[in-house]
Each structure stands twice: as C-alpha cells, then as structure tokens.
C-alpha angles and dihedrals in degrees: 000000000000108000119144090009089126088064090060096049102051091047082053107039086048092054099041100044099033100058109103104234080059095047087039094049089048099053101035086056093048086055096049093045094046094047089041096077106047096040088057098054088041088056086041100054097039091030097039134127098263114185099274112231119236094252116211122273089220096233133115107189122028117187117218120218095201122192095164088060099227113177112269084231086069089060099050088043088064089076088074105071096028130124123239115289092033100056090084105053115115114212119216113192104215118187098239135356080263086050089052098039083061104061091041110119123213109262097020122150090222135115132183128259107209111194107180124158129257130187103297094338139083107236118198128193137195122218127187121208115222084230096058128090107217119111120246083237100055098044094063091066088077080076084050087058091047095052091049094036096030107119097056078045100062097033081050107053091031080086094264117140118217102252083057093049096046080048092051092039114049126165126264135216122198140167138194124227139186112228086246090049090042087069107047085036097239111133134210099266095047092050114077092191096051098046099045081055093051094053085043095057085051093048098047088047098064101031087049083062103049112025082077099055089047088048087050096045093053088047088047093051095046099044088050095042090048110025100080092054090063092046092056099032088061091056099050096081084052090048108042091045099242099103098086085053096048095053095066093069100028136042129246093239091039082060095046097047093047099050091043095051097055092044085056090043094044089045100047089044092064091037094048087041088056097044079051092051090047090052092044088051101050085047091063088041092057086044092060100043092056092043114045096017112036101142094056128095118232125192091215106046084056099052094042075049084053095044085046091048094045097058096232123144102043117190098241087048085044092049089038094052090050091049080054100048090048091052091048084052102054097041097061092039082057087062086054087053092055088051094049092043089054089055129096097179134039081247094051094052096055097047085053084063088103081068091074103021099050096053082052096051093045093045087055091049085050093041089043092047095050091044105242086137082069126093089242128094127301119258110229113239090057094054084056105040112090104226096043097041084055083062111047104013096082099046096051088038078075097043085052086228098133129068116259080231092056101049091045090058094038083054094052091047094052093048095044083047094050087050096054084051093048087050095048098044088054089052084053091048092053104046091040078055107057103021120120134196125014121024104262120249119235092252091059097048085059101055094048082055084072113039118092099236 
C-alpha cells in the first residue's frame, strides 16, 4: 500500500523545507525567539517598577489652620514616626488661613496645611503663599506622606496621645497550621513539608490552568498555519494533469502519506527549531541575570526556581508531551488531507478548511464543558478520545498529572486513529481521482470508503 512513498516525501520535503522564504522565516523567528527572553528580564530588571521612595515636600515649617482643633503635641508627635524629609518640620497652629497668611515670612520655604471638616471626613488642603519657595509640585508630596503614613496621621491629630495608641494598637502574632500541624503544634512556617506542599498546590493550580490553553493555542496556530498546504499540495497532481500517469507506478495512499509526511516533518522542524530557540533564550537570560544582576529580583528566575524545587517538568513527561504534540498535529493535519484529497481545484480545497477547524473548535468546547481545562483531575473519555486528549495530554504530561499507562493507551489510540484517516484520505484521493460524471454525495463517499475496490 506504500510503496514508493519515500520517493514522494523526500521530493517534498526537499522542496517544502529548501525554498528560501522558508530557510529565511525559520531563522529570522529562532532569532527573535532566542533574543525575546532574555531581553525581557533584562527591561524588567533595569525598567522595572522599584519602590518608589517618599521623596521630600521641600518645606520646613507648615502652618496648620486647624478647625478641628487638634493639640498642637499631636503634630509634633508626628516627627517620630516620620520618614526622612518630613522629621524636621516644624509645625506652627495658626487660628484661622488668615491667621496663617499672616505669619508667613517672604522666601520661606513653608506652605499651609488647611483641616476642615466634611460630612463624616477629615479634608486637608494644601495652600501655597506667594511669598513661599516650595514648588507646587513638591508640596503635594506631603499627600503622598499622609497615604503612606496615614494611619498614625489620622489616630494623631484625632486628639490621641502615643502611650493610648500603642495601648489600642497592640501587636499581633499569629501562625498558620495545617490540621495535621495543628496538632503536633508545628506550624506552617516551621514545617518545611507542609509548607513546600502548600506552594506546590498553588503552583500547580495556576499552571494547571494555563499550561492547556497554551497547549490549545500552539495546536491551533499550527493547524491553521499548515493545514491549508496540505490541502493545495493534494490537488496539484489533479491540476496539473499528472496525476493519471503517476498512479500507475505509485498508490493513492502511498501519495497521500508521503505528501502529508513531509509537510508534518517540515512543519515540526520549524516549530521544534523555534521551542529550541525559546529555551535557549530563557538559558542566556538566566546566564545574564546571574551574571550581570545578582543581586536583583526577577519575577521570572524565581518562578522558573519554584517550578525546579518543585520537581515539575520531568524529561520522560517532556519528551512524552512532545511525542504527543507531534501526533495532535498530525491528526488534525490528516483531516486537511482528506480535504485536499476531496478537491479537484486550489478554490475547492480552501473552502474544505471547515474539515480540520470545525472538529478543533468542537473538541475545545468539549474539552472546555468536561473541565479538562481545570487543574483537577481529567475525566476519562476525553484522555482517550483522540480529538480532546490532543488538547489537554501534553500539557498535563508536564504537570505529571496523568498516569504513564494512560497516556500510553491515549497515544495508541490517537496513531491507530491518524492511520485510519491517512488511509482514508488515499481511498478519497483515488476515487476523486478516477471518478467520472456527477460529483459524488457524502453518503456516497462514504460508502466507496468501504468497498474493496
């Protein structure tokens, strides 16, 4: 049933995979990809949100026109607490802001602090004498000092002295058990074990979650991306003439697997070549961290030191979940062939593109419905059904939440289930082929599918 179909792939694959658009695209991405990571932690590191220090108001003395009439102690007590730029000012409690404009001297670095009431808040307001030197924009970071101090602020001026706040205010200790820990009284900071399962339940939460839909959106791109080339490239013998004359020597299914395997090897190449690229990547990006910024914290070296701890990711679920990604692939791109295969123009085959998308977008609603898109466990008709397992096995493969005997008979399934579409797909082609008269019905593709000859 195959013979000669080595002969197709190579003069495929040669032709796929030597053109130069094709050579040039696939070395311009694995650039871009291996220069992406470590460009990004370098930004992040020197670009990054740093806690942003309180910077100074510029004013020595500020003049509070109370009409709360707070004590003029609970002011000054404020300095003790204080950061740096603000445990100097000296605070002067004036009767009124006429009061205040008043006292003001010309060239003083001074502002007024206005409290009044309103409905059930405290409002504070901020005015600036012409004769004063402090910058408008300075003089707001006093705001600034009362968000981030703001709770000694408010407990301060509301008439309470220190000894009563440390008094209402007392410190807290607290601790987190498990209920096993609970009982032994060791709690979660003091076990090791607990608390490292604790971090991995979380890590495992969120990346069960998102390491799918990131398994679905690569399918998805390279489905789309190649589909369509296996679709034309079925219908060029039928075009160009050739293909009665080529059947003579070479089998339907022989031509179909052939094309259809150098499209897959040619494809995976480029997308193998990029994931390298990305790993790659994120290695130099590592490298320079360490080496150039090791003091710096990066949000992303300590989750990659999470994920390391953790013992995720092991290399036989890695090269598991790759077998598997290759397989998906190539059982969707089958559906294309049968597409292509049912075809007799360039306009008929992409318009047979529903033939591989619709069954995608089904098998993610089904996927999406039974919650194999959870961190939870997998339910088991879609690990063994062809279409849903491409979806979901390769990214718990990495998680290691599936059993090595499931994903073994989930594999088999999906092969035997990519042959019986080649094969199918080469019996289309033939009859496609040599068929004469009407187009043939649906029904009665199907029933040609069957018959021995």
């Amino acid at each position: 049933m195959f013979k000669n179909f080595g002969k197709v792939f190579r003069f495929t694959f040669k032709n796929m995979s030597g053109t130069k658009s094709y050579l040039t695209f696939t070395i311009v991405m694995s650039l871009i990809l291996f220069l992406l990571p470590p460009v990004i932690m370098v930004l992040a590191t020197v670009l990054g949100d740093k806690d942003k220090e309180l910077e100074s108001c510029m004013a020595d003395i500020i003049y509070v026109a109370d009409e709360l009439e707070f004590e003029p102690e609970n002011f000054r007590a404020l300095k003790v607490s204080a950061p740096e730029g603000y445990k100097d000012i000296k605070y002067v409690m004036c009767d009124s802001v006429d009061d205040a404009l008043s006292k003001v001297k010309e060239g003083e670095a001074s502002f007024i602090l206005h409290i009044t009431k309103e409905e059930a808040f405290a409002r504070a307001d901020i005015i600036i004498p012409e004769g004063s030197v402090v910058p408008k924009s300075m003089a707001e970071n006093y705001f600034e000092y009362i968000r981030e101090d703001g709770q000694n602020m408010v407990l301060l001026i509301s008439g309470l002295n220190q000894p009563t706040i440390m008094a209402l205010t007392p410190g807290v200790v607290y601790r987190t058990y498990t209920q096993s820990g609970y009982e032994k009284g060791v709690s979660v900071d003091e076990n090791k074990e607990a608390n490292e399962t604790i971090v991995r339940d979380k890590v495992m939460e969120v990346l069960g979650m998102l390491l799918p839909y990131l398994t679905i959106m690569i399918l998805y791109f390279m489905v789309i991306s190649y589909g369509n080339s296996v679709s034309q490239l079925m219908i060029m013998e039928k075009e160009s003439k050739l293909m009665d004359t080529m059947l003579i020597s070479l089998h339907p299914e022989a031509m179909v697997f052939g094309k259809l395997l150098a499209t897959i090897c040619s494809s995976l190449l480029q997308i193998f070549l990029w994931i390298a690229s990305l790993i790659g990547g994120f290695a130099a990006g590592i490298a320079i961290m360490k080496q150039f910024f090791p003091s710096e914290d990066n949000t992303m070296l300590i989750f990659l030191g999470f994920i390391k701890e953790l013992g995720l990711f092991e290399p036989v679920n890695i090269v598991l979940a790759v077998i598997f990604i290759a397989f998906s692939f190539t059982l969707y791109i089958s559906l294309a062939a049968v597409g292509g295969s049912m075809a007799s123009n360039r306009e008929e085959a992409g318009s047979m593109n529903t033939l591989f998308v619709l069954p995608l977008l089904v098998a993610f609603l089904v996927v999406l419905n039974m919650g194999g898109l959870n961190a939870g466990e997998i339910a088991k008709p879609i690990m063994y059904i062809p279409f849903t397992a491409a979806l979901i096995m390769p990214a718990k493969l990495c998680l290691g939440a599936v059993q090595f005997t499931d994903a073994i008979i989930s594999l088999v399934i999906m092969i035997a289930t990519t042959l019986a579409i080649i094969i199918a797909a080469g019996r289309v082609y033939k009859m496609m082929s040599l068929y004469k008269g009407n187009k043939p019905k649906v029904t009665d593709v199907f029933k040609i599918l069957f018959q021995k000859s």
